[in-house]
C-alpha positions in Angstrom: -10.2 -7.0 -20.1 -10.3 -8.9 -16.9 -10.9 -6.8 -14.2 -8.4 -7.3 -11.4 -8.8 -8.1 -7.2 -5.5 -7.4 -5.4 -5.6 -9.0 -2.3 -2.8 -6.3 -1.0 -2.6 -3.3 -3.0 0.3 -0.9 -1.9 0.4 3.2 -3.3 3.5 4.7 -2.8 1.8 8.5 -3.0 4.1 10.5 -1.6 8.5 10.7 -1.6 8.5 13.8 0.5 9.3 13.2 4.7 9.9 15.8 7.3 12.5 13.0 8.8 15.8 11.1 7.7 16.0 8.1 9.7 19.4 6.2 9.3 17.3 2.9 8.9 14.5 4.2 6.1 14.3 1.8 2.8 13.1 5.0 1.1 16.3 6.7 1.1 16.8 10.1 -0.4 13.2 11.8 -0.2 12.0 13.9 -3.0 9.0 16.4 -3.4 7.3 13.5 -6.0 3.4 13.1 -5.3 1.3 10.4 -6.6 -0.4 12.5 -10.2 -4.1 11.9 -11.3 -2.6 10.0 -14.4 -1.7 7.3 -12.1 -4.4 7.2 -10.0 -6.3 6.9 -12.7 -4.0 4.3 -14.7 -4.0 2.3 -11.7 -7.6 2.4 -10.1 -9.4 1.6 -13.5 -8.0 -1.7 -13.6 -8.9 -2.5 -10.4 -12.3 -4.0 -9.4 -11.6 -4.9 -5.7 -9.2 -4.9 -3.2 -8.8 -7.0 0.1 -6.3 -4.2 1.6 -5.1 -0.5 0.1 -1.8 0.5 2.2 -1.2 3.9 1.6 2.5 4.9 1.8 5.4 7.3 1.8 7.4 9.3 2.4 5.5 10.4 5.0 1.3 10.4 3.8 0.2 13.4 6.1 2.3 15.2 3.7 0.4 14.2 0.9 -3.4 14.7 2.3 -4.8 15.7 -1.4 -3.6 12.7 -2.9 -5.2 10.7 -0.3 -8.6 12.3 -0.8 -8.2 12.0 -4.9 -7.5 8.7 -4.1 -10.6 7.7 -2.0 -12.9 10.2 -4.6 -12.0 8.1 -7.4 -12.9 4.5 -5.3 -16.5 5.8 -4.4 -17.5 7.4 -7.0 -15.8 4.0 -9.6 -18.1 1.6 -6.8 -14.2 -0.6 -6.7 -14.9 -3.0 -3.6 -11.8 -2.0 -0.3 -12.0 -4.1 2.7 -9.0 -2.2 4.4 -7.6 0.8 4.1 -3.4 1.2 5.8 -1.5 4.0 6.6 1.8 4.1 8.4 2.8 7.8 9.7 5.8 9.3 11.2 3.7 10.3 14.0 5.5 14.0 14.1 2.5 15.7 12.5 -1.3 15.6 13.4 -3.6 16.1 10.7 -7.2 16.2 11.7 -7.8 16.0 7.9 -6.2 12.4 8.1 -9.5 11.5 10.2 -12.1 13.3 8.8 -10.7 10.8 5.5 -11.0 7.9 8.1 -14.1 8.5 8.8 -14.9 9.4 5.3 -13.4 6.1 4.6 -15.6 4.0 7.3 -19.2 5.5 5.9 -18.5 5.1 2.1 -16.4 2.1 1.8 -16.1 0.3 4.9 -19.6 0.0 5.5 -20.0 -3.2 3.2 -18.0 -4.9 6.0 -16.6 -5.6 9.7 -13.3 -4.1 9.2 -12.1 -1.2 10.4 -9.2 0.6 8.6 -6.5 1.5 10.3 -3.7 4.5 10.9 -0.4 3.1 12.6 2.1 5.3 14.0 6.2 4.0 13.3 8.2 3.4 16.1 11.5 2.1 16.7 15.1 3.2 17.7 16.1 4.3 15.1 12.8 6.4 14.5 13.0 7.8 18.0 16.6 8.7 17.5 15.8 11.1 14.3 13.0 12.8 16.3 15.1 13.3 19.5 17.7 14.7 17.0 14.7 17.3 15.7 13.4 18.1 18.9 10.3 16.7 17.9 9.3 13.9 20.5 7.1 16.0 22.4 5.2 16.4 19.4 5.5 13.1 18.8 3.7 11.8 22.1 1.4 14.6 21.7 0.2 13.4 18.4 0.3 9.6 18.8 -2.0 10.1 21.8 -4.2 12.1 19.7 -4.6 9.5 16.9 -5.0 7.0 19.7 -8.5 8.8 21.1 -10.0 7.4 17.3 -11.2 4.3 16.4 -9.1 3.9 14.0 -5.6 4.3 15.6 -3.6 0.2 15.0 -1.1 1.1 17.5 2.9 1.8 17.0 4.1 -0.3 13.6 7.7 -1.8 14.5 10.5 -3.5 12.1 10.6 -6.8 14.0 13.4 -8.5 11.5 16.1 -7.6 10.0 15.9 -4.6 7.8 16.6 -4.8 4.3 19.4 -3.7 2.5 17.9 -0.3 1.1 17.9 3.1 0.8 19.4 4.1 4.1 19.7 1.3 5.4 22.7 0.5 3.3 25.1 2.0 5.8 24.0 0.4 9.2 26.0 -2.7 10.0 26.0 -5.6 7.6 25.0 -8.4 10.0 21.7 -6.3 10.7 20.5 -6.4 7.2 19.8 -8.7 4.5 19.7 -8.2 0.4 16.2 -7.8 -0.8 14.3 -10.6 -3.0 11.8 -10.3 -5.2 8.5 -11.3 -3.8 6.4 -14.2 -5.4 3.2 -13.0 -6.2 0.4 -15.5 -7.8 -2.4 -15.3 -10.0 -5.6 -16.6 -10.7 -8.7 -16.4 -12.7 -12.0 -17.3 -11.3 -15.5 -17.3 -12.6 -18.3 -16.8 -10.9 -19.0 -20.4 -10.1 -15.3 -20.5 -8.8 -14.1 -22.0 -12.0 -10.8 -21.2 -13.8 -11.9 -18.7 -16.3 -9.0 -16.9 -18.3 -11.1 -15.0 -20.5 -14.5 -13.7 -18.1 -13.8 -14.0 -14.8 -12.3 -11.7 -11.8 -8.1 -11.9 -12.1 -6.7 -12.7 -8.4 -3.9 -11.3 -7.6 -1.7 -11.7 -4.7 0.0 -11.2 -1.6 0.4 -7.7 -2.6 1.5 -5.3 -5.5 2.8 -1.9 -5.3 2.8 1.0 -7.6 5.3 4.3 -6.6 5.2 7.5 -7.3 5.7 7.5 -10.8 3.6 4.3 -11.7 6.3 2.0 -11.6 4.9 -1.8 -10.8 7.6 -2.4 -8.4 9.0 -4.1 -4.9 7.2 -2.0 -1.2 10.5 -2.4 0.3 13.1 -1.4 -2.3 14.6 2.0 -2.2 13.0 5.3 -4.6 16.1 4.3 -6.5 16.0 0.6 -6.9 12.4 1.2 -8.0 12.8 2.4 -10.5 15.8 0.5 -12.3 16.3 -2.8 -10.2 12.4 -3.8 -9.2 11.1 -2.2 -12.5 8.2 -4.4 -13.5 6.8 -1.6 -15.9 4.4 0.7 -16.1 0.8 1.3 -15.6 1.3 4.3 -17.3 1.8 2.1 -20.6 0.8 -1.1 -19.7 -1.8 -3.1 -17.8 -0.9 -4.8 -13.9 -1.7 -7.7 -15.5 0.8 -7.7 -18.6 3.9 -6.1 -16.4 3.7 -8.6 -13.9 3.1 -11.8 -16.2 5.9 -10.4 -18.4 7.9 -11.1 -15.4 7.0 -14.5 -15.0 4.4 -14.1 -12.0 3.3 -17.7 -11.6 -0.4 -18.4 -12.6 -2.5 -20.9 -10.4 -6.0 -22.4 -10.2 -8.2 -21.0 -7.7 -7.6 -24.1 -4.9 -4.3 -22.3 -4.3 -5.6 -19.6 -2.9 -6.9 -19.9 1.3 -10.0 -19.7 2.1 -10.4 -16.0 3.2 -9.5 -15.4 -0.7 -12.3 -17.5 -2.1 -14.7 -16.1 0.7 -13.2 -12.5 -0.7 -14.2 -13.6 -4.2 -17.6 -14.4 -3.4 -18.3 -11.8 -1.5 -17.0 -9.8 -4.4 -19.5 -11.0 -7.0 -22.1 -10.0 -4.3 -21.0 -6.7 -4.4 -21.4 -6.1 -8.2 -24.4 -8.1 -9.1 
């Protein structure tokens, strides 16, 4: 079987959040956590990926899963560029930087980047954690997580939200219906060629699995993941069959930019 390089991989490992903002996509949280099973389903498929966005809920809730997570990447030798992770900002966990650094000596070190934790801010963000009493934690921690190297700043919705999860009952001329993103794929062999059969599958911009393995769309609510964006599950499927059974578009290499082909080589590097 093809092994596959996700140029954006996204795992949804946690539901649970201390907040309710009136803007979250989420929606209703839960006490879900990513399980070994789909760690597992998921990470064996994979042979490299460009970025690994680790999401929520909120992730400091979810430290574990993050560490089973980066455990099963080392000690699997699967090729990360980037690691992601948007918090809430209301909770510091020195945990989350020991992982960083964990992160920056075992799997960053085959490159320049530096993987980064962002901290969410916007109104409606700062309105749920004036309404908690929590912004003094909240300026506490964010200037703690900005003292590291790997702190990305404050992470802002600059358009207009999506019509999910909570986010259903703002005003109607501040959101739009979510779409179905267009993701591509491609086969390459080592010498760059099309190669269906041996070579590294491409996948790309980004795919994301939830909770509860569900192949499925970042933005769309716990809900509509599960029903509306169900693209299967790597629980009983492969990436690779959910998302061409859902008519992902297949294209020769040439398609892809440069940083992509420069991605590829670099992954064959890597492994041999």
């Amino acid at each position: 079987m093809n092994k596959l390089y996700i140029q954006n991989l996204g795992l949804i490992i946690t539901e649970q959040c201390n907040l309710n903002c009136r803007h979250c996509l989420r929606g209703k949280c839960s006490n879900k956590v990513m399980s070994n099973e789909v760690i597992e389903a998921t990470l064996s498929q994979v042979s490299a990926i460009g970025v690994l966005h680790l999401e929520g809920g909120e992730p400091t809730l979810a430290i574990p899963t993050i560490e089973k997570i980066l455990d099963y990447i080392i000690k699997n030798n699967i090729l990360v560029d980037k690691v992601s992770t948007v918090i809430n900002g209301t909770r510091y966990e020195s945990r989350l930087i020991e992982l960083y650094g964990y992160i920056q000596e075992y799997i960053n070190r085959y490159n320049d980047e530096t993987s980064e934790i962002a901290v969410s801010f916007d109104k409606y963000h700062i309105e749920e954690i004036k309404r908690l009493n929590l912004l003094k934690d909240y300026l506490n921690n964010t200037s703690k997580y900005a003292d590291t190297i790997y702190y990305a700043g404050y992470y802002e919705i600059c358009n207009k939200l999506f019509c999910e999860g909570n986010a259903v009952n703002l005003d109607k001329k501040i959101t739009v219906p979510l779409k179905p993103m267009k993701t591509f794929v491609t086969y390459v062999g080592k010498n760059n060629t099309f190669d269906k059969t041996n070579g590294l599958c491409n996948i790309g911009p980004v795919v994301t699995i939830n909770v509860d393995g569900t192949i499925t769309e970042s933005d769309a609510s716990y809900n509509n993941q599960n029903t509306i964006y169900n693209y299967g599950n790597v629980l009983n499927e492969s990436i690779i069959e959910c998302l061409l059974k859902n008519k992902m578009k297949v294209v020769k290499p040439n398609k892809f930019e440069n940083k992509t082909n420069k991605q590829i080589i670099k992954y064959y590097t890597y492994k041999h």
